[in-house]
C-alpha positions in Angstrom: 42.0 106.5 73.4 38.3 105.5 74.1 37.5 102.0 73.4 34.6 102.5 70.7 31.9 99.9 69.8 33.0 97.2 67.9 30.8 99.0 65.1 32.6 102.2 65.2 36.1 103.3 64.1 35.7 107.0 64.1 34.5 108.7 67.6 32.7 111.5 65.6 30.5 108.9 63.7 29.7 107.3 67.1 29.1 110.7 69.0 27.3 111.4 65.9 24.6 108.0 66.8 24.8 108.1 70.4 23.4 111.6 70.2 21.0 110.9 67.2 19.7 107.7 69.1 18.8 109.4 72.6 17.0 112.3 71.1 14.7 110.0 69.0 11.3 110.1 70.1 11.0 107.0 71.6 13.5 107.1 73.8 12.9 110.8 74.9 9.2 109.1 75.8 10.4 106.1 78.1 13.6 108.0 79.4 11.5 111.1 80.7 8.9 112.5 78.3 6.3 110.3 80.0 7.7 108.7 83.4 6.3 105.9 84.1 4.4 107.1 86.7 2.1 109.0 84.7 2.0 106.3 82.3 -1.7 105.8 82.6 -2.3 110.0 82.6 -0.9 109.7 79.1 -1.5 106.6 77.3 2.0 105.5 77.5 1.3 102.1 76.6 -0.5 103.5 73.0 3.0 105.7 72.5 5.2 102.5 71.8 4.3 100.9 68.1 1.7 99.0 68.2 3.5 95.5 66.8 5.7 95.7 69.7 2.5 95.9 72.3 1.1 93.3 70.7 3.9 91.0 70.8 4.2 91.3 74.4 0.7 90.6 75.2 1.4 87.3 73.7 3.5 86.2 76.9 2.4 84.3 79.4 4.1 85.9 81.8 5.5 89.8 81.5 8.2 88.8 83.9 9.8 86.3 81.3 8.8 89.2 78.5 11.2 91.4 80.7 13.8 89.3 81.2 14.2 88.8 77.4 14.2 92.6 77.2 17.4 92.6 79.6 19.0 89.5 78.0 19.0 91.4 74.1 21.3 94.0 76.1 23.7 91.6 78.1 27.4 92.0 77.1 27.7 88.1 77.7 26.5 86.1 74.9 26.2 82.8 76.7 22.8 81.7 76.5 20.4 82.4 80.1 19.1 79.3 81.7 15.6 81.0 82.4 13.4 77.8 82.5 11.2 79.0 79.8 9.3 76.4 77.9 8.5 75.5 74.5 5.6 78.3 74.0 8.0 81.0 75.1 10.5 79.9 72.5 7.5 80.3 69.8 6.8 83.6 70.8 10.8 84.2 70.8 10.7 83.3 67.2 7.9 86.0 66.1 9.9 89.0 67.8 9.2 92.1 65.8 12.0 92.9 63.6 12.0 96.9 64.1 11.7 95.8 68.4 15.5 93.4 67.0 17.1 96.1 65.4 16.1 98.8 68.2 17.5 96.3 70.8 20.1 95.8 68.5 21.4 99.4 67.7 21.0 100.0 71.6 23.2 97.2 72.5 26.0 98.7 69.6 25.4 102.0 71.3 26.9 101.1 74.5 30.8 101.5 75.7 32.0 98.4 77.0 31.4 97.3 80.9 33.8 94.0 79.8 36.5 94.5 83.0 40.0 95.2 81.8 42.7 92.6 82.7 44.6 93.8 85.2 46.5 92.8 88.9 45.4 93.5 91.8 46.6 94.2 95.3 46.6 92.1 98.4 45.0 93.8 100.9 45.9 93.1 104.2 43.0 91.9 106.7 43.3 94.8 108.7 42.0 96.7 105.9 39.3 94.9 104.5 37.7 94.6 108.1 35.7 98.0 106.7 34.7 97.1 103.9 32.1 95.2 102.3 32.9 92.0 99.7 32.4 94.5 96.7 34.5 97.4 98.1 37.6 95.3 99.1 37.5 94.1 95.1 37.0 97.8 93.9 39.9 99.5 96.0 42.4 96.3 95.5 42.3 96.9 91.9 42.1 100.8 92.2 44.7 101.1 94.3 47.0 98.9 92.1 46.0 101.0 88.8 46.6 103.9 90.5 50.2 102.8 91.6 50.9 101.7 88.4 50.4 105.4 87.1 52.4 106.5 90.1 55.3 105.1 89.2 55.2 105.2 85.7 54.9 109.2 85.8 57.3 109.6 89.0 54.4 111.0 91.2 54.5 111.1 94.9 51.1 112.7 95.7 47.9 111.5 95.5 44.8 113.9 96.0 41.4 111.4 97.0 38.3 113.9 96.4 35.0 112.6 97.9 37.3 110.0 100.1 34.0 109.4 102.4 35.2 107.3 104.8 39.1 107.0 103.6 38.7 103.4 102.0 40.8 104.3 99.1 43.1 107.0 100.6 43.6 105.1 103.4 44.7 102.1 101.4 47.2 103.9 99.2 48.9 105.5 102.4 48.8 102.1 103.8 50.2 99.8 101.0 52.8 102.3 99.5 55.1 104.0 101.8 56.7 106.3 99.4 53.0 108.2 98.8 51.8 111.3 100.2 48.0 111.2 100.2 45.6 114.5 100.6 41.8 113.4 101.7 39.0 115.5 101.4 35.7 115.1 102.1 32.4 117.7 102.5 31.6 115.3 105.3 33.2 116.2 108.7 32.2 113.1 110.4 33.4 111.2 107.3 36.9 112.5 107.8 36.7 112.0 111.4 36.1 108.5 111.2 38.7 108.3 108.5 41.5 110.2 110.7 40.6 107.6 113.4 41.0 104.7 111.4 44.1 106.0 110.0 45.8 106.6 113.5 45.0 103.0 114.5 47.5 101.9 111.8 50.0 104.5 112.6 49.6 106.1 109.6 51.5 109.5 110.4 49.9 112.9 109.3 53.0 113.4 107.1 51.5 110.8 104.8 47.8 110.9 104.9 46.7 114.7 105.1 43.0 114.7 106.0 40.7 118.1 104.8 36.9 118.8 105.6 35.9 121.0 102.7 33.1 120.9 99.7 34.5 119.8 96.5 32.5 122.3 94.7 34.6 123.2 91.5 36.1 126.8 93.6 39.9 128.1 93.4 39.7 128.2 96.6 39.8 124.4 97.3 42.0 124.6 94.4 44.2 126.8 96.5 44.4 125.0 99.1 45.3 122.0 97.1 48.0 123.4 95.3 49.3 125.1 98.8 49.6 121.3 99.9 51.4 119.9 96.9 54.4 122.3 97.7 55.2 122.3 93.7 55.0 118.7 93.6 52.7 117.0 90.6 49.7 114.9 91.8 47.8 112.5 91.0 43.3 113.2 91.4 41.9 110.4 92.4 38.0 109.3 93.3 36.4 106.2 93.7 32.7 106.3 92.5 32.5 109.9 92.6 29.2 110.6 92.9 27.2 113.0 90.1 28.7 116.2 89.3 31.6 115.6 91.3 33.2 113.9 88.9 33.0 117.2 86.4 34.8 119.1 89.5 37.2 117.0 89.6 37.7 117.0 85.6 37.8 120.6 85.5 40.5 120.6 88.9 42.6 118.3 87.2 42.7 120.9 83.1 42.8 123.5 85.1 45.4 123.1 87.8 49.1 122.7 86.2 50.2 120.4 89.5 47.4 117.6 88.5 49.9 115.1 86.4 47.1 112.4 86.2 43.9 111.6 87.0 41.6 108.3 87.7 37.7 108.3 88.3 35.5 106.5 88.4 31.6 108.1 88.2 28.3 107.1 89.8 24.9 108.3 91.1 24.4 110.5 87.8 21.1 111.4 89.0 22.8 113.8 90.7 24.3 115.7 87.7 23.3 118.9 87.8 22.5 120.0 83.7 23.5 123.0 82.0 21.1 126.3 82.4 20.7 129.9 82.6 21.8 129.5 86.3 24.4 127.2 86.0 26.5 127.1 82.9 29.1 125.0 83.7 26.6 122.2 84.0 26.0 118.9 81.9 27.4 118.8 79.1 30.5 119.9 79.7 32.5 119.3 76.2 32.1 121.4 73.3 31.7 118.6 71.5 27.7 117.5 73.0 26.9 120.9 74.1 27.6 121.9 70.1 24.9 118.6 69.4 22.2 120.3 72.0 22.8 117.2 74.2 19.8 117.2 77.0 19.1 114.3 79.4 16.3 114.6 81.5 16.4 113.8 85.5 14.7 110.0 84.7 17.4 109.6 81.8 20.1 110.5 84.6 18.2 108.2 87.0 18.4 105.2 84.3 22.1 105.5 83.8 22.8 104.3 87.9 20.4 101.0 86.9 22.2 97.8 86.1 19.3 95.5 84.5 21.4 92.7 83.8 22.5 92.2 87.5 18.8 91.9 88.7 17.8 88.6 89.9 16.0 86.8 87.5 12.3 85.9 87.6 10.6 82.9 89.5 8.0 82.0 87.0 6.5 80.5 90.4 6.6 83.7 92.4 4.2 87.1 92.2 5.8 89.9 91.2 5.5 92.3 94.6 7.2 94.8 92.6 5.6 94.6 89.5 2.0 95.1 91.6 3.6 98.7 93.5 4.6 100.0 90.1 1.4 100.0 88.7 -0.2 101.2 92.3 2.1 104.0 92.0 0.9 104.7 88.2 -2.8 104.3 89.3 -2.3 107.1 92.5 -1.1 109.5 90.0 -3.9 108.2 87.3 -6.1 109.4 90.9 -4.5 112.6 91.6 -4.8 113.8 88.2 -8.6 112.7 87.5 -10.0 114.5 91.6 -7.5 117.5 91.0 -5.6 116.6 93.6 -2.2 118.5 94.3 -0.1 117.6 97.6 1.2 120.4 99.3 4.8 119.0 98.8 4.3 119.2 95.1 5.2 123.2 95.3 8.5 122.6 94.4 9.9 120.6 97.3 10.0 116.6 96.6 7.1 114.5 98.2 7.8 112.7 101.3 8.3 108.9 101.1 6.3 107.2 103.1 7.8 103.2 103.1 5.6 101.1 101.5 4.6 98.4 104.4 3.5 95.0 103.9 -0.4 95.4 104.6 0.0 98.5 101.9 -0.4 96.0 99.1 -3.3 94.5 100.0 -5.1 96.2 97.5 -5.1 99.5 95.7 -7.2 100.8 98.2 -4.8 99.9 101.1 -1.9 101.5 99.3 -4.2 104.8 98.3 -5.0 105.7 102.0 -1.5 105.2 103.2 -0.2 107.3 100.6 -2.7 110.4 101.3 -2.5 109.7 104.7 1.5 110.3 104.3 1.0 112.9 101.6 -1.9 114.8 103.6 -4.8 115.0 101.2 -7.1 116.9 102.4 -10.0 114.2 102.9 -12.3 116.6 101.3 -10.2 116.2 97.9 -9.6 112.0 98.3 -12.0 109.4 96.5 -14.4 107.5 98.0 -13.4 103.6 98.2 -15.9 102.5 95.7 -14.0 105.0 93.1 -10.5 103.7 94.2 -11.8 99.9 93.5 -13.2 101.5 90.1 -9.6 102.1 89.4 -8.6 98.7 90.7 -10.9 97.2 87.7 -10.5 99.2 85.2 -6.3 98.7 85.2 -6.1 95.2 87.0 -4.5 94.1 83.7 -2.3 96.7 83.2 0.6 95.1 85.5 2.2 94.2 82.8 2.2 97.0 80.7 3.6 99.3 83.5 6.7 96.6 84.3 7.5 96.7 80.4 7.6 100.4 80.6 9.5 100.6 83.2 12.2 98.0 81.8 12.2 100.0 78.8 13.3 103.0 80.2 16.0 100.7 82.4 17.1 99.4 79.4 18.7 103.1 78.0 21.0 103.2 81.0 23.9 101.4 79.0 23.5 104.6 76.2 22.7 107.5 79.2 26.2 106.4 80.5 28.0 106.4 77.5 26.6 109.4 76.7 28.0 110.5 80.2 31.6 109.2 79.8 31.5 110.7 76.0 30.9 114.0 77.4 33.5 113.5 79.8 36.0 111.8 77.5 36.0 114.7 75.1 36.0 117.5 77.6 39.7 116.4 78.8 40.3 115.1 75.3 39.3 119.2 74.5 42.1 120.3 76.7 45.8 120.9 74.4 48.3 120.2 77.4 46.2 116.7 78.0 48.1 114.1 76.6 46.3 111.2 77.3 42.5 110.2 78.0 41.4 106.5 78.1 37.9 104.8 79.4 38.8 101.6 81.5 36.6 99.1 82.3 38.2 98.3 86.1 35.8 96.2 87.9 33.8 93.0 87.3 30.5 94.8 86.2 28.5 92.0 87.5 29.7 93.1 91.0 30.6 97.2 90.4 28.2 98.2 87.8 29.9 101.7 87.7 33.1 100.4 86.9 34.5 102.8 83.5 37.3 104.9 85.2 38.1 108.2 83.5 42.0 107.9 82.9 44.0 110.8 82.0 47.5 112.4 81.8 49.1 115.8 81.2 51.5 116.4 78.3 55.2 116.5 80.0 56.4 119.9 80.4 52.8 121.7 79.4 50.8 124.4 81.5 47.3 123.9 82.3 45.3 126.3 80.9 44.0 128.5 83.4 45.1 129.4 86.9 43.5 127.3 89.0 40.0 129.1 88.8 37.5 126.8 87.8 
């Protein structure tokens, strides 16, 4: 079952608000409906009630504004040592009440990160000489949760989808013996340099089947994948399976009656692809939100892979590089839209990114030439430098502004998951020969911030529904 908010007992009553609370006006403006970008084209700052703008522009600093932001949606409860002084505490005390409750009902919103108890395994150092400090911790306690269901189900075959460069399948075929592992990649030179690793420790063939193929929802991967399990139930498998991926995999695991179990864990969710005319099996996939008219836009998808509460925190002592390029950024498209100006790019293709360089920052001239330059403006079309210093003036006080903006959109990435997992969740809970469907916090979230893993199990002796055509 999925671990609800502490607020919520019934999962339609909380599907019910997590739906409710996304399409609100608000947070359709901040998650999408104006992007921060075009903040200044459209008045963003005027779109948020007015007692919240003028609470902020009581701060001294809109860093320390921000970080109070993040702090109301912090799982941990401990206080944060942020060095603010006695005026910041006054202005703590005058926080609007509706700006409370908002922060409030988006913190209830939001399926716990809180990592699950759980043991892990002892990698060898053989095998953490590949990885990084945070993926040795991610596969030593996937590997070990993924054994655990191994053994409690009697499966011998594990299927790794979107293995990349084998950390997890490798690992499995390493630690346990008694598995058979499948690896499949879209990435040839992924599964190359996974078959090469995986010969320097002997693994043999037998044990760790490597396969260079798109995991793109066909039968004919599906196919293939059932030709390999020779009748044998399985196990799917993918660690930080990245956008719609993850709903291939769902859908391979309901649909294929040799998938016992499955464990995922999601990420990069700008990458989902949503539900149209040309693709209808696209987000959302349950009943369930597609029956609510669930939409998220592409920023929405984009604030679900943020993780706010892991950012460094301020120095009070410091300027704020960042907080200067987003409002550059806002003032270019301010620019663009006032002179009519439409890069070629914007046709339908994405714009090129040029690499903001130190000496871009200079000034907002600086930053404006370099980004025509990169974008080719015709220099017919581009504003004269006394016009770009014009917009210099007019919005040198908007830093601020555009930072708490941003950070309010950031903010919804807690909800735009949950409404991800949801989705997810009730698909496969959807499915009659499913038996089982949990949500499990796996990893630290201050280290994995994509750490809820999609657990699930078929009923014993049930068909899947469907051949294997998904």
């Amino acid at each position: 079952m999925l671990d609800l908010p502490s607020t919520y007992i019934d999962l339609e009553k909380y599907t019910d608000d997590l739906c409710s609370f996304i399409n609100t006006p608000l947070v359709r403006q901040i998650t999408g409906g104006i992007h921060v970008n075009d903040a200044l084209i459209h008045n963003a700052w005027d779109g948020l009630p007015a007692e919240w703008t003028g609470w902020w522009s009581r701060w001294p600093d809109h860093r320390l504004a921000q970080q109070d932001l993040i702090d109301s949606i912090d799982e941990d409860e401990s206080v944060h040592d942020d060095g603010r002084g006695t005026t910041d505490d006054e202005v703590l005390r005058t926080r609007p009440e509706s700006l409370r409750n908002w922060l409030s009902q988006l913190k209830a919103l939001a399926i716990t990160r809180t990592q699950t108890p759980g043991p892990t395994e002892a990698l060898p150092e053989v095998l953490q000489t590949r990885m990084k400090t945070k993926k040795i911790a991610e596969v030593a306690r996937a590997t070990n949760l993924i054994h655990e269901i191994c053994e409690s189900r009697g499966i011998r075959r594990v299927v790794d989808m979107g293995s990349g460069q084998g950390y997890m399948s490798i690992s499995l075929a390493h630690l346990f013996p008694e598995l058979q592992v499948l690896a499949i990649d879209g990435s040839e030179s992924q599964i190359t340099g996974s078959q090469t690793f995986a010969d320097s420790l002997d693994i043999p063939h037998s044990r760790l089947t490597h396969m260079v193929h798109w995991i793109d929802g066909s039968s004919t991967l599906a196919d293939k994948v059932r030709d390999w399990a020779a009748g044998d139930r399985c196990i799917l498998v993918g660690l930080h399976a990245c956008g719609n991926l993850s709903e291939h995999m769902i859908r391979y695991f309901a649909t294929m009656s040799c998938m016992d179990a499955l464990a995922a864990v999601g990420c990069c969710y700008n990458h989902i692809v949503p539900r149209s005319d040309t693709n209808p099996d696209g987000f959302p996939i349950s009943a369930a939100l597609r029956d609510r008219n669930v939409t998220l836009s592409p920023t929405a998808l984009m604030t679900g892979c943020q993780a706010p509460n892991n950012w460094p925190r301020p120095d009070p002592h410091a300027s704020s590089v960042f907080g200067r390029r987003r409002l550059y950024r806002a003032m270019l498209e301010k620019a663009f839209h006032d002179h009519g100006i439409r890069p070629a790019s914007d046709g339908g293709s994405e714009r090129p990114a040029w690499g903001i360089r130190k000496g871009d920052m200079a000034s907002f001239t600086a930053f404006a030439h370099r980004a025509m330059d990169c974008l080719g403006v015709d220099a017919a079309q581009r504003p004269t430098d006394e016009q770009l210093r014009a917009y210099e003036d007019e919005y040198k006080g908007w830093e601020g502004r555009i930072a708490i903006l941003w950070t309010l959109s950031v903010l919804c990435c807690k909800v735009v998951e949950s409404v991800i997992v949801v989705d997810r969740y009730r698909y496969l809970a959807e499915r009659q020969d499913v038996q089982d469907v949990d949500v499990v916090p796996v990893f630290d979230v201050k280290v994995s911030p994509r750490n809820l893993m999609i657990v699930a199990t078929r009923g014993r002796g049930g068909n899947a529904t469907g051949s294997g055509t998904v």
